[in-house]
C-alpha positions in Angstrom: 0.0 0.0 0.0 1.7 3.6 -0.7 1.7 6.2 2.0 -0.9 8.3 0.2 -3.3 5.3 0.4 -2.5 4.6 4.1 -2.9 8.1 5.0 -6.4 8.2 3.3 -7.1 5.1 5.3 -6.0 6.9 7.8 -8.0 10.0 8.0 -11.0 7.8 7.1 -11.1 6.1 10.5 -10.2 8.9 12.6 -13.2 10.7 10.7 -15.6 7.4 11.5 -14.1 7.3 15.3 -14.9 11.2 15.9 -18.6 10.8 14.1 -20.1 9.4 17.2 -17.9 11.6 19.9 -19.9 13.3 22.2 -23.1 12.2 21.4 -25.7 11.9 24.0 -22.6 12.3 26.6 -23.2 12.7 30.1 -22.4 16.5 30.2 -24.5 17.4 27.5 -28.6 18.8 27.2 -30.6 16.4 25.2 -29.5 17.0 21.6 -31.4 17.0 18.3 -30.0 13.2 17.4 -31.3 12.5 21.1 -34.6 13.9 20.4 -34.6 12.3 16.8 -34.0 8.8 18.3 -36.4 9.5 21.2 -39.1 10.3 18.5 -38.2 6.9 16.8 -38.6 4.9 19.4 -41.9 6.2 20.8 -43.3 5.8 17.2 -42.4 1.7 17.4 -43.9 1.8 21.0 -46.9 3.3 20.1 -47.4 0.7 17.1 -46.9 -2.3 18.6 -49.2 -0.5 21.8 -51.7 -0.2 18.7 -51.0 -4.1 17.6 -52.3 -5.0 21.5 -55.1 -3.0 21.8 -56.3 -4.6 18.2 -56.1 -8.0 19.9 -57.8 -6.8 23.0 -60.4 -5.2 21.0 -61.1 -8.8 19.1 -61.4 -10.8 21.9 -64.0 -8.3 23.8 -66.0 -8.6 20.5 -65.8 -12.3 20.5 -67.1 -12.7 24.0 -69.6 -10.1 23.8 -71.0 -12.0 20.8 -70.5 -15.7 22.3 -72.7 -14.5 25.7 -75.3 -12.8 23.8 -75.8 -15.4 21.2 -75.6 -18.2 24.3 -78.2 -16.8 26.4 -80.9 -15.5 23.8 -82.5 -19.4 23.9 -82.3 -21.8 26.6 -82.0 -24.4 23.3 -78.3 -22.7 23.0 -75.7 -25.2 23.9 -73.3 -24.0 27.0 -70.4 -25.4 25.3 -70.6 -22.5 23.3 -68.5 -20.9 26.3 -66.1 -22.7 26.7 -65.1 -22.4 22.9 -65.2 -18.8 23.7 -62.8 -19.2 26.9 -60.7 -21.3 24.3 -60.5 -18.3 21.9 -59.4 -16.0 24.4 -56.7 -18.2 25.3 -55.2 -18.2 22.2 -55.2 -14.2 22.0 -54.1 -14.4 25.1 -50.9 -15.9 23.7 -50.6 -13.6 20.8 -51.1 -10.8 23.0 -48.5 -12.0 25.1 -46.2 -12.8 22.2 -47.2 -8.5 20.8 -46.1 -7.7 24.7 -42.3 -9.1 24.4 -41.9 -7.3 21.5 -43.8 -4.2 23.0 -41.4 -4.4 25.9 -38.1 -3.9 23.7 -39.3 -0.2 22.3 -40.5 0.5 25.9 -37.4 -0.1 27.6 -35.6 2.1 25.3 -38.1 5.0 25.8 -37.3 4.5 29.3 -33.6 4.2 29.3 -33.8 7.5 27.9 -36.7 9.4 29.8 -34.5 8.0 33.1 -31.4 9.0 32.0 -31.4 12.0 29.5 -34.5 13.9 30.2 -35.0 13.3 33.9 -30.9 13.7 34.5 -31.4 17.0 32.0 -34.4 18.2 34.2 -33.0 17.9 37.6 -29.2 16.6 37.7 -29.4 16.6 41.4 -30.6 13.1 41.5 -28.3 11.8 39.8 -28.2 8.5 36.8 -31.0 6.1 37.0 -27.9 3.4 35.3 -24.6 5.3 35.4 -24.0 2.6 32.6 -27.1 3.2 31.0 -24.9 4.4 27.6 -23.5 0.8 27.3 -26.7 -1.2 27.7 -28.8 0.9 25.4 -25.4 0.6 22.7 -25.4 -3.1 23.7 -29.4 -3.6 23.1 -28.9 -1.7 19.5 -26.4 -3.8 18.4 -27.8 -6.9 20.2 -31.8 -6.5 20.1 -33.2 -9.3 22.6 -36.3 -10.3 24.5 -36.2 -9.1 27.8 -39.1 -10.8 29.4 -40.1 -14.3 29.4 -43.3 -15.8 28.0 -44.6 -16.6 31.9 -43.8 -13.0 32.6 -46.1 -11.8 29.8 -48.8 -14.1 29.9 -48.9 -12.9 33.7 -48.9 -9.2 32.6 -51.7 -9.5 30.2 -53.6 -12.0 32.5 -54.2 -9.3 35.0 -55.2 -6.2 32.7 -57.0 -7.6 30.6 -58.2 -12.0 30.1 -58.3 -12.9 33.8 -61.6 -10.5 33.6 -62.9 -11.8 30.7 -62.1 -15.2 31.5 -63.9 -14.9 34.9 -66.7 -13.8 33.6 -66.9 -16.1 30.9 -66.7 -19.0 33.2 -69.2 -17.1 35.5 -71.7 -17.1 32.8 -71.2 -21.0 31.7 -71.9 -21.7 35.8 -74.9 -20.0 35.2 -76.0 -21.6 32.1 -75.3 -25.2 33.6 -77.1 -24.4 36.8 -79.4 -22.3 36.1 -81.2 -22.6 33.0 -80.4 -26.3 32.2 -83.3 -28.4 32.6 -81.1 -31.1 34.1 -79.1 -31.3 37.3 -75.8 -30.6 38.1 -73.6 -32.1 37.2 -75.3 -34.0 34.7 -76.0 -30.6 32.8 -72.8 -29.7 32.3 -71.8 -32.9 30.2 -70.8 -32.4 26.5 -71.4 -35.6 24.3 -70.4 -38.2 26.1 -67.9 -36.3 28.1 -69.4 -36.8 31.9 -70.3 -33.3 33.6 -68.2 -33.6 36.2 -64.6 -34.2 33.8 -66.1 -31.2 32.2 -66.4 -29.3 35.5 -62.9 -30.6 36.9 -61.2 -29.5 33.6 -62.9 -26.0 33.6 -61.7 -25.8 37.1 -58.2 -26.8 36.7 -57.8 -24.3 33.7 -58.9 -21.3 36.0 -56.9 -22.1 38.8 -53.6 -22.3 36.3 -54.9 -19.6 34.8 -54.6 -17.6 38.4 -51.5 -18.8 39.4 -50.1 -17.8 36.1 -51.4 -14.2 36.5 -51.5 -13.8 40.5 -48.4 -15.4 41.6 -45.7 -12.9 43.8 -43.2 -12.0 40.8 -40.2 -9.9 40.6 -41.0 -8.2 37.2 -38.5 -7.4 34.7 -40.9 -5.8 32.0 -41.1 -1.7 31.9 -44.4 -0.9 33.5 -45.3 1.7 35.9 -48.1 -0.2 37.1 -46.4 -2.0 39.1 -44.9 0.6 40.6 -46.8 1.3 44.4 -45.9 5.0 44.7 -49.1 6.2 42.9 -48.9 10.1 43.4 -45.9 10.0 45.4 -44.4 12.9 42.9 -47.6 14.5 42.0 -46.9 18.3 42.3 -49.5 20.2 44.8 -51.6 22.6 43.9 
């Protein structure tokens, strides 16, 4: 290689190592490629937020339609329900799959409110992650999942399907006992499938289903929900 050539090879890498110097340093206001990336990642947040709600939307439509359509003729079978409890458990699923993914842009959005905005704002308090630089650089060039499937069934159990499932369930105890010509258990048979197998599997679903979303937990997703100092900061009037 001649000197020319290794000089221009050079100044190239001293001009690609001083491209990202002083960006987003500690010492420094929010800047405009701060503010840039910030906007980014709140416009992924809010579409995959968006992608949630759509599933949440479906299954409220579902189940509204399943209890009306089960209780407008006592002819109606009350199996009917427990497909419906069977639907929401699979968006439950891909609602819980939407909520890993939603969790990645979240964190981000956090890193930076915690450590940029909030540390801009009041520097007083100090870093939320004095090495909050080198996870966010680490979770751009590395994207992973940072909560696990349990985690996130669990967090969409108790906002939104433990409800509906409850009151599903609710309203197929009803039907079985209450507008079945037939006894209990005997009522709640399906085919040839005895009433009480029916009831003991309808039972052992809901209980998994609220240990799943009820269970103590030490949770690793980005939610101030499950944060106990509600109005702790709030500002007085």
């Amino acid at each position: 290689m001649s000197r020319d050539s290794a000089k221009d090879v050079d100044s190239t890498d001293a001009d690609h190592r001083e491209l990202g110097e002083g960006l987003l340093s500690d010492d420094m206001g929010p800047s405009s490629a701060a503010a840039h990336l910030y906007r980014g990642e709140i416009h992924r947040m809010r579409f995959w937020r968006e992608r949630l709600d759509q599933t949440t939307y479906w299954a409220i439509v579902v189940i509204s339609a399943i209890l009306t359509w089960v209780f407008s003729s006592p002819s109606n079978p009350h199996y009917i329900l427990l497909l419906g409890v069977a639907a929401l458990t699979v968006f439950l699923f891909i609602e819980a799959r939407r909520f890993r993914g939603y969790d990645i842009w979240r964190g981000r959005v956090r890193t930076l409110q915690k450590n940029v905005f909030a540390y801009g704002l009041d520097p007083s308090q100090g870093l939320e992650d004095p090495e909050w630089r080198m996870h966010l650089s680490q979770d751009y060039r590395t994207p992973a999942i940072k909560i696990s499937v349990e985690e996130a069934l669990a967090h969409r159990l108790r906002r939104v399907y433990l409800p509906l499932m409850t009151l599903t369930l609710g309203a197929w105890v009803i039907r079985v006992t209450a507008f079945r010509n037939q006894s209990w258990p005997r009522s709640a048979a399906i085919g040839d499938i005895p009433g009480v197998w029916v009831t003991v599997a309808v039972a052992a679903f809901y209980l998994v289903a609220l240990c799943v979303g009820l269970r103590p937990r030490t949770w690793q997703s980005e939610d101030e929900l499950h944060n106990r100092n509600v109005g702790k900061f709030r500002s007085e009037e």
